[in-house]
C-alpha positions in Angstrom: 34.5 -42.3 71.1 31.3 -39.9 71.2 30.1 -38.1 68.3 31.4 -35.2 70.1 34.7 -36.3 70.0 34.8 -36.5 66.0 33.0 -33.0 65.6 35.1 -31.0 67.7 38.5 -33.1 66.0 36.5 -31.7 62.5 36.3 -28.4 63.9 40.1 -28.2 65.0 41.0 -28.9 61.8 38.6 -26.5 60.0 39.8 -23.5 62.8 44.0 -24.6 61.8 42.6 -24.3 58.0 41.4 -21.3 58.1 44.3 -20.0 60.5 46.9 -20.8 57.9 45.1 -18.4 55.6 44.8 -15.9 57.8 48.8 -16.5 58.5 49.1 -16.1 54.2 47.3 -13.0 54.0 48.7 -11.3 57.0 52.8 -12.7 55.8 51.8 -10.8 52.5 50.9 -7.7 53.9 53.2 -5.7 52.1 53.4 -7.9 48.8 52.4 -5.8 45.8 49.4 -7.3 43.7 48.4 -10.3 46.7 44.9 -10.7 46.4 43.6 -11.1 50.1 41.7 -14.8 50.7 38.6 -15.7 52.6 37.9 -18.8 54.2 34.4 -19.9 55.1 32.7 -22.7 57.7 30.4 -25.5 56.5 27.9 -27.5 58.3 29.6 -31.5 58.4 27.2 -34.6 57.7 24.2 -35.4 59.9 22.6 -38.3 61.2 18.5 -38.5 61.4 17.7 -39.9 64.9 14.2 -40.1 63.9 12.2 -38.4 60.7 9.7 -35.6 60.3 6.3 -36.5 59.2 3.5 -34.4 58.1 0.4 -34.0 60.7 -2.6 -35.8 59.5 -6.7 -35.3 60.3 -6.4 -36.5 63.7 -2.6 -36.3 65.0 -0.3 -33.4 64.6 3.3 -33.7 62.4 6.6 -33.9 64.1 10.2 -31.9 62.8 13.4 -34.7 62.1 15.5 -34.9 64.8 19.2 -34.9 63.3 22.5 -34.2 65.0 25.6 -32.9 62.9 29.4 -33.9 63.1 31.0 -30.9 63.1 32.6 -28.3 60.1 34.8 -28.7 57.3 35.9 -25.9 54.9 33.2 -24.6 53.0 35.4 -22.5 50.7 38.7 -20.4 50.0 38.2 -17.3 48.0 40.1 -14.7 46.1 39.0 -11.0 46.6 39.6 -10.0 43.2 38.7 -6.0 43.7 41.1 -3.7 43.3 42.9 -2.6 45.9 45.4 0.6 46.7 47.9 2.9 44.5 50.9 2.5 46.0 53.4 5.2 44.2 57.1 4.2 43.2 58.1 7.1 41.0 58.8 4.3 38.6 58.2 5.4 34.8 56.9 1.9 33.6 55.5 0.8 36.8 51.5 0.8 36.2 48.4 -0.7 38.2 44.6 -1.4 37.2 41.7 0.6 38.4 39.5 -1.9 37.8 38.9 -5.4 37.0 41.0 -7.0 34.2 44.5 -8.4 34.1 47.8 -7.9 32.3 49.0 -10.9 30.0 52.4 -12.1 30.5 54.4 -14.9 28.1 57.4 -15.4 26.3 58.8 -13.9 23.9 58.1 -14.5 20.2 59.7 -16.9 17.7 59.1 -17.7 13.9 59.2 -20.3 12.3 60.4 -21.1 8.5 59.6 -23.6 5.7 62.4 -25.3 3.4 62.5 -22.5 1.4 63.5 -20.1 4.5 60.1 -18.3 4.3 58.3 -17.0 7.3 55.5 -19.5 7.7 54.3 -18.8 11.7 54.6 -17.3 15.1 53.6 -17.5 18.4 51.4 -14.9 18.1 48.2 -15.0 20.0 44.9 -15.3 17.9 42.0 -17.4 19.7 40.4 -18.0 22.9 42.6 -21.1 23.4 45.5 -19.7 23.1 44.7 -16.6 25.1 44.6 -19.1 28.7 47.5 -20.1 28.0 49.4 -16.8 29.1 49.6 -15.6 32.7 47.6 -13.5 34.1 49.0 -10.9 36.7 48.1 -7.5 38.7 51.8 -6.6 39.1 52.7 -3.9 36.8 56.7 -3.6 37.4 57.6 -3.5 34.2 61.3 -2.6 32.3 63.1 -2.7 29.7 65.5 -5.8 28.6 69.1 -5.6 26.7 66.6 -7.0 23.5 64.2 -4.5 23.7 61.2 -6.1 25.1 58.8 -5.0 27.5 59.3 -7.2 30.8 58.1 -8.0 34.2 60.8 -8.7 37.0 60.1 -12.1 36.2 61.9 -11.6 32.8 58.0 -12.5 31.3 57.1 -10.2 28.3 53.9 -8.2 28.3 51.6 -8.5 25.2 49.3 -6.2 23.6 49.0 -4.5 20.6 51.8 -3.4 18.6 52.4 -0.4 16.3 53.5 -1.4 12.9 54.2 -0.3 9.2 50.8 0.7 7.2 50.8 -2.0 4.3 48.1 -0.1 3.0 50.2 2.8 2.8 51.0 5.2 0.1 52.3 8.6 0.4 51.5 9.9 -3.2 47.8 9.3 -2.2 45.1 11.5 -4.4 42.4 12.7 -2.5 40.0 10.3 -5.1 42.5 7.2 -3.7 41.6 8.8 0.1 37.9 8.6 -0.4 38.2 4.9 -1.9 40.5 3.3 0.6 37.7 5.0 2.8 34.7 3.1 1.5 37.0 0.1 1.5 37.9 0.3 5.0 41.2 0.8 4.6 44.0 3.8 6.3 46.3 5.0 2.9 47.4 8.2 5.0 49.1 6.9 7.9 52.6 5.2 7.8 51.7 3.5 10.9 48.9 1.6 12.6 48.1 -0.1 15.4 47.6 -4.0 15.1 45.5 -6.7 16.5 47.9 -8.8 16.5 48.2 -10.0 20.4 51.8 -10.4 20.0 54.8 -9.4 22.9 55.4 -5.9 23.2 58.9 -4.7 22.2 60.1 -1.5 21.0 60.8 -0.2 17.4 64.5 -0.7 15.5 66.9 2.1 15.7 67.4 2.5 11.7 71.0 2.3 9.9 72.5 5.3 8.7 71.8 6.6 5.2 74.2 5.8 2.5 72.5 7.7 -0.3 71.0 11.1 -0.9 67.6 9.4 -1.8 68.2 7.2 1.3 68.8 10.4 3.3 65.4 12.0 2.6 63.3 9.1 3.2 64.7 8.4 6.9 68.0 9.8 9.6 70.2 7.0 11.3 68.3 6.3 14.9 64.9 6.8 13.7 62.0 4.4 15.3 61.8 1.8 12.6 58.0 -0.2 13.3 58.0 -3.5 12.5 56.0 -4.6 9.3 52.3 -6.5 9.4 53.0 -8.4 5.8 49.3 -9.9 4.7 51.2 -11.9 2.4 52.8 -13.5 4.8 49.9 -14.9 7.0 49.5 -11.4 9.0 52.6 -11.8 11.3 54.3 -9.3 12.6 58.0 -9.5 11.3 60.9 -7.4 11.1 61.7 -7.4 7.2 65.0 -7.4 5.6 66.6 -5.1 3.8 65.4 -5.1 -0.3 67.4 -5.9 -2.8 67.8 -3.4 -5.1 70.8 -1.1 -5.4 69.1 2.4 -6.1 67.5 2.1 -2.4 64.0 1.2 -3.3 61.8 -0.3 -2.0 60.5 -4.3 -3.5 57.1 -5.8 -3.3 55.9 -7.0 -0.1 58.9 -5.3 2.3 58.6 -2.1 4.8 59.0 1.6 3.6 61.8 2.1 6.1 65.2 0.4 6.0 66.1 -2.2 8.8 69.5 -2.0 10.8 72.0 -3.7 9.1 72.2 -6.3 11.4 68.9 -7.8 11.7 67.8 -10.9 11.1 64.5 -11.3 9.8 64.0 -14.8 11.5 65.7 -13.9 15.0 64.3 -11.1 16.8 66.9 -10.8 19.5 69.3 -10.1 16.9 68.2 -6.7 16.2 69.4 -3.1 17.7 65.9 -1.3 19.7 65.9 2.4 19.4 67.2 3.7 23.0 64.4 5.3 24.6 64.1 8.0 27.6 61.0 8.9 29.5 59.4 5.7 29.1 55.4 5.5 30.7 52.2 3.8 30.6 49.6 5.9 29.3 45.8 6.0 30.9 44.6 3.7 27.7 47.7 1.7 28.2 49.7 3.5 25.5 53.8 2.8 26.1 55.8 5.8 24.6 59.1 6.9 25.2 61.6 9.9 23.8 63.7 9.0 20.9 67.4 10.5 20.6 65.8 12.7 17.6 63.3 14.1 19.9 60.0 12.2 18.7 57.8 10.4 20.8 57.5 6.9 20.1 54.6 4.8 20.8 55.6 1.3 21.0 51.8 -0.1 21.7 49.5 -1.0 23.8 48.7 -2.9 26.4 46.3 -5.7 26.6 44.0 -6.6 29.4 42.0 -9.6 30.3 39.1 -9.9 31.2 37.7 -13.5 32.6 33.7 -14.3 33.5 34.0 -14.9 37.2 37.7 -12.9 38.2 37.3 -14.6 42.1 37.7 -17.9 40.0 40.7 -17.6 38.8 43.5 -20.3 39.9 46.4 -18.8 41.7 49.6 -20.3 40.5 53.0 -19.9 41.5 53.7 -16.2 43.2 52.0 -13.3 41.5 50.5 -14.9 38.6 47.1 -16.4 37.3 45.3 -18.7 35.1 41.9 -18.8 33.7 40.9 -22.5 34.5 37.7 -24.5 35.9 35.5 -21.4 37.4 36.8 -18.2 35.7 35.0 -18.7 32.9 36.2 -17.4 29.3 39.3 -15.5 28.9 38.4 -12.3 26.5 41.0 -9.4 25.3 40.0 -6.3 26.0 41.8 -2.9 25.4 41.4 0.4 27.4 39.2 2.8 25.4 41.6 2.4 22.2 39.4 2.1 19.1 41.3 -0.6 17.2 39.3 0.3 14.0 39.3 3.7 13.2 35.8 3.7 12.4 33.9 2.8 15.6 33.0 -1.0 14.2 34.3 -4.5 15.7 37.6 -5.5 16.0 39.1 -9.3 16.1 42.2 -10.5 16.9 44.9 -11.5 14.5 43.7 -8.9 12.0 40.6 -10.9 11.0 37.6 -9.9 9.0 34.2 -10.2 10.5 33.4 -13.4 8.3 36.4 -15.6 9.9 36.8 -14.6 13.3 34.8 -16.2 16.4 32.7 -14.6 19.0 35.0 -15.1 21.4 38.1 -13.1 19.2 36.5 -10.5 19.3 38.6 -7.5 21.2 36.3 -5.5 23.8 36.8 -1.9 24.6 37.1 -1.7 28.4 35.9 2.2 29.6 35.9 1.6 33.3 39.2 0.3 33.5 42.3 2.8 33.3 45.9 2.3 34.0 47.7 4.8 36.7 51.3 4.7 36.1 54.2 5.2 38.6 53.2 2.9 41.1 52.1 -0.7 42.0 48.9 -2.0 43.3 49.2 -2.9 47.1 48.4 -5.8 48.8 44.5 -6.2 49.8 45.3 -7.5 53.2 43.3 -5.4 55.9 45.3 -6.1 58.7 43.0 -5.0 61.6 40.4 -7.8 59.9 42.7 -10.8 59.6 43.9 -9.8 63.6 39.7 -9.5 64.4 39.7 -13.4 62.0 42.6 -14.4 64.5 41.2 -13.5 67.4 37.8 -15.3 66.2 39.6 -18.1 65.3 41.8 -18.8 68.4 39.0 -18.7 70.1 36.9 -21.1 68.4 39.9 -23.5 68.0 39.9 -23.0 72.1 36.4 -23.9 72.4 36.7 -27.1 70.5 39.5 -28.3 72.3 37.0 -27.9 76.0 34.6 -30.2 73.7 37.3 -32.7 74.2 38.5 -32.3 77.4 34.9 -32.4 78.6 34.0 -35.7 76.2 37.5 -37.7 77.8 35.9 -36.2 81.1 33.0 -38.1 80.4 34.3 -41.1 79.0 36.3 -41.5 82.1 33.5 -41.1 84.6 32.3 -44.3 82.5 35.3 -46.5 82.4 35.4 -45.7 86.6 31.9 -46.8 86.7 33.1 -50.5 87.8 36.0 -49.8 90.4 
């Protein structure tokens, strides 16, 4: 066969490439979150015929003659830019206004030593571990029967949890204020927020009272925060209940009581506080009505943010991963100052001295969540059916490069009758 032949059998297969994307993107028209993908042409492998040479004193140069075989797929990209609010009148339903991603994984689990203490978690705290959760644009999230914050996938959201104040003290002096001050340290607040990356679930409903003493320090259905217990390597953990009699409070454990029946080392055996109203705030701030009227921030969410976002791999349906050509994975929140005094913040509650660049948490002002709605799908339909068109045709034209080669080839095989 000619040369012909082979280029227009590499262009046929290029045009049906580039066809069964089009076919993806228009099939997802109506998919919430489906980035929209872009196929380009390349230029196939050449032959020289005869090289170019430079003229000289007394003879002028000549250009290489080279003939090409044809296309091939150049590339298939992602069109990571956000695309449309689509409004579901869905509390907890949320979409990006800018680059970034939410981070989806499983849910938390502890681990223990021979002496039953807490020893480790699952909780997020360096780059590595940060590509190892999914990255998404789908913001459908809900509630489960355990409290968690979930995606229709049954994957839990993480971000940054609101917790117990170890640093706490109520009795503060204003002299203990200014200290704690200088030392960088909150004494006023009963909670804060963490930098923990751990999976977003909301507070404990607390036990009811049983003593007078009991009775002023908390009321049965109160939002009970989990604890951030240094002593314990910085994890997040739902304590148990202290030992003494007289209701106080031991060394080390929460200032509010934990229902009855939890477990410090299973987290789905615990009762969350049943909250109404439930939305995602602009800075990604989930809150909901308690039963005694309060409003309850659970946390925030986290966003990622990756070097290239058009080289991210797709995986399976909606979700993401920051492999070969997205570059590194950072954490970023969404204008929440995670240090109450302007300076860095790292992830896993490290100091300045241990953490790496790349825990570092980065405030993200362009990005804002809209809640009550989804992200549509990018897909611009009157484009793909233009690409169609484009593409039929070429397909068309490559096929007449055949016909008209077998033509030929014919006319030669008839040369001898």
């Amino acid at each position: 066969m000619t040369g012909a032949m082979y280029a227009a059998i590499g262009g046929l297969k290029a045009h049906m490439t580039k066809l069964n994307v089009i076919g993806n993107n228009v099939a997802n028209v109506n998919t919430v979150g489906y980035k929209a993908q872009r196929m380009t042409f390349q230029e196939s492998i050449y032959t020289t015929s005869k090289s170019g040479a430079n003229g000289g004193a007394t003879r002028g140069g000549n250009n290489p003659s080279q003939i090409g075989y044809g296309c091939s797929v150049g590339s298939i990209d992602l069109n990571m830019s956000p695309s449309t609010y689509a409004p579901t009148g869905v509390g907890l339903d949320c979409m990006l206004t800018g680059e970034g991603f939410f981070m989806m994984g499983d849910k938390l689990e502890f681990t223990k030593d021979e002496n039953g203490k807490i020893t480790g978690s699952s909780a997020i705290r360096s780059g590595n571990d940060v590509s190892s959760l999914d990255l998404t644009r789908v913001g459908d999230f809900w509630v489960d029967p355990d409290g968690y914050i979930c995606n229709r996938d049954n994957k839990v959201l993480y971000g940054f949890a609101r917790v117990q104040n170890p640093n706490y003290k109520p009795d503060a002096t204003e002299a203990d204020i200014e200290q704690a001050k200088k030392d960088g340290k909150d004494i006023t607040s009963e909670t804060i927020i963490s930098t923990e990356l751990v999976p977003l679930r909301v507070p404990l409903s607390a036990a009811a009272p049983k003593t007078e003493d009991e009775a002023k320090l908390w009321k049965e259905g109160d939002p009970v925060y989990p604890y951030l217990s240094e002593k314990e390597g910085g994890f997040n953990i739902y304590p148990a209940p202290g030992d003494t009699a007289d209701g106080t409070v031991k060394d080390g454990q929460s200032r509010l009581p934990v229902a009855e029946n939890t477990a410090e080392n299973r987290v789905s055996d615990v009762l969350p506080i049943q909250l109404k109203s439930m939305q995602v705030g602009p800075d990604g701030s989930i809150t909901g009505i308690a039963p005694n009227g309060d409003t309850v921030v659970i946390g925030y969410a986290a966003v990622a943010t990756v070097d290239s976002p058009d080289g991210v791999t797709h995986m399976d349906g909606r979700y993401y991963k920051a492999m070969g050509g997205a570059g590194n994975v950072r954490v970023s929140c969404l204008g929440l100052d995670l240090t109450g005094t302007g300076g860095v913040a790292y992830l896993g509650n490290q100091s300045a001295d241990d953490a790496v660049a790349n825990d570092a948490i980065l405030v993200e002002k362009k990005t804002q969540i809209k809640n009550g709605g989804l992200e549509a799908s990018s897909t611009d339909v009157a484009n793909e059916f233009a690409e169609m068109i484009t593409t039929q045709r070429g397909y068309q034209a490559n096929t007449r490069i055949i016909t008209v080669t077998d033509q030929m080839l014919e006319e030669l095989v008839n040369m001898k009758r």
